[in-house]
C-alpha positions as MATLAB code, in Angstrom:
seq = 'XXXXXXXXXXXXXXXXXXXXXXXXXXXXXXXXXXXXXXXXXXXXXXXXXXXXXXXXXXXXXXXXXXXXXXXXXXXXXXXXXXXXXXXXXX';
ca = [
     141.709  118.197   28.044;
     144.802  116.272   27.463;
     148.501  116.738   28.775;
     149.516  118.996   25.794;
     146.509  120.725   25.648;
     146.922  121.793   29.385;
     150.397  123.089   28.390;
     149.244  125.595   25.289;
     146.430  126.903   28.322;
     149.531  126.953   31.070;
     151.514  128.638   28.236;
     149.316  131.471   27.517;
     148.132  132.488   30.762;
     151.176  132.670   31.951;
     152.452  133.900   28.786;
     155.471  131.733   28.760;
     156.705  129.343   25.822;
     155.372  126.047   25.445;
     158.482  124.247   26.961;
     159.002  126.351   29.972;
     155.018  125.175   31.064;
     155.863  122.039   30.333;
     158.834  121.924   32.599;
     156.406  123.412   34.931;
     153.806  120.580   34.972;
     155.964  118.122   35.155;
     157.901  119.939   38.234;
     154.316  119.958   39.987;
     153.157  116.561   38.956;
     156.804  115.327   40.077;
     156.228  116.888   43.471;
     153.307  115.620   44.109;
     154.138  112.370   43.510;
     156.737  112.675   45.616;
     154.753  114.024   48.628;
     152.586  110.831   48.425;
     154.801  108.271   48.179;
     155.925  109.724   51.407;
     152.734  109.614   52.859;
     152.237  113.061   52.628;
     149.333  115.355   51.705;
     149.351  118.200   49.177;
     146.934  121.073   50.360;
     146.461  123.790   47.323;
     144.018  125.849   49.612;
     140.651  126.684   47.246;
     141.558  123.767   44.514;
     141.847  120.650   46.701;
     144.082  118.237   48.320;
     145.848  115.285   47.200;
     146.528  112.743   49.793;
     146.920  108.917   50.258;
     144.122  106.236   51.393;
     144.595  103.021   53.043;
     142.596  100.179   51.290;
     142.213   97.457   53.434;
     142.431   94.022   52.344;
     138.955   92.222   51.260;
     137.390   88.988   49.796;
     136.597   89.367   45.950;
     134.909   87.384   43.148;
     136.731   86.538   40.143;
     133.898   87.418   37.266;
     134.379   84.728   35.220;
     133.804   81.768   37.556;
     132.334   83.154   40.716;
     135.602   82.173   42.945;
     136.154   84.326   46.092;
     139.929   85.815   45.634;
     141.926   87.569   48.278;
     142.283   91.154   47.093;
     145.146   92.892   49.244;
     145.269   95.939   50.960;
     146.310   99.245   48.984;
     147.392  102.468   49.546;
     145.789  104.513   46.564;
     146.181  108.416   45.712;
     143.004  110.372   46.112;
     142.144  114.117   45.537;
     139.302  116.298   47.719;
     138.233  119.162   45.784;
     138.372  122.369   48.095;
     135.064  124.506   48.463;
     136.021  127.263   45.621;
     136.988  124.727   42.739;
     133.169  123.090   43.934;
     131.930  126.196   43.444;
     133.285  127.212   40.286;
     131.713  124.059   38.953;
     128.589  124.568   39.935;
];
């Protein structure tokens, strides 16, 4: 499922026009973005929580000739799936 087929599905459950559930994705997307860049977590209790991991720095290989390369540390976005959005795929 893509970005504007998530729209038509927002659109009708919610039985709201296609631009008003695009507004809305973007306005959550746009908030959660926003939450982790300021090191915050989102918690959407029974679908999961978005949060942000430190990645420390590390020794690499470059591929193509086997050099060790200095990979820096990272902060990176991550998502936990709660229990009931486990469940409901299983």
């Amino acid at each position: 499922m893509n970005k504007s087929e998530l729209i038509e599905a927002i659109a009708a459950s919610a039985d709201i026009s296609k631009a008003a559930a695009g507004r809305a994705l973007d306005a959550v997307t746009d908030s959660i973005t926003k939450a982790l860049k300021e090191d915050d977590q989102v918690a959407l209790v029974g679908f999961g929580t978005f949060l942000v991991k430190e990645r420390s720095a590390r020794t690499g290989r470059n591929p193509q000739t086997g050099a060790p390369i200095e990979i820096a540390a990272a902060k990176i976005p991550s998502f936990k799936p709660g229990k009931a959005l486990k469940d409901a795929v299983n």
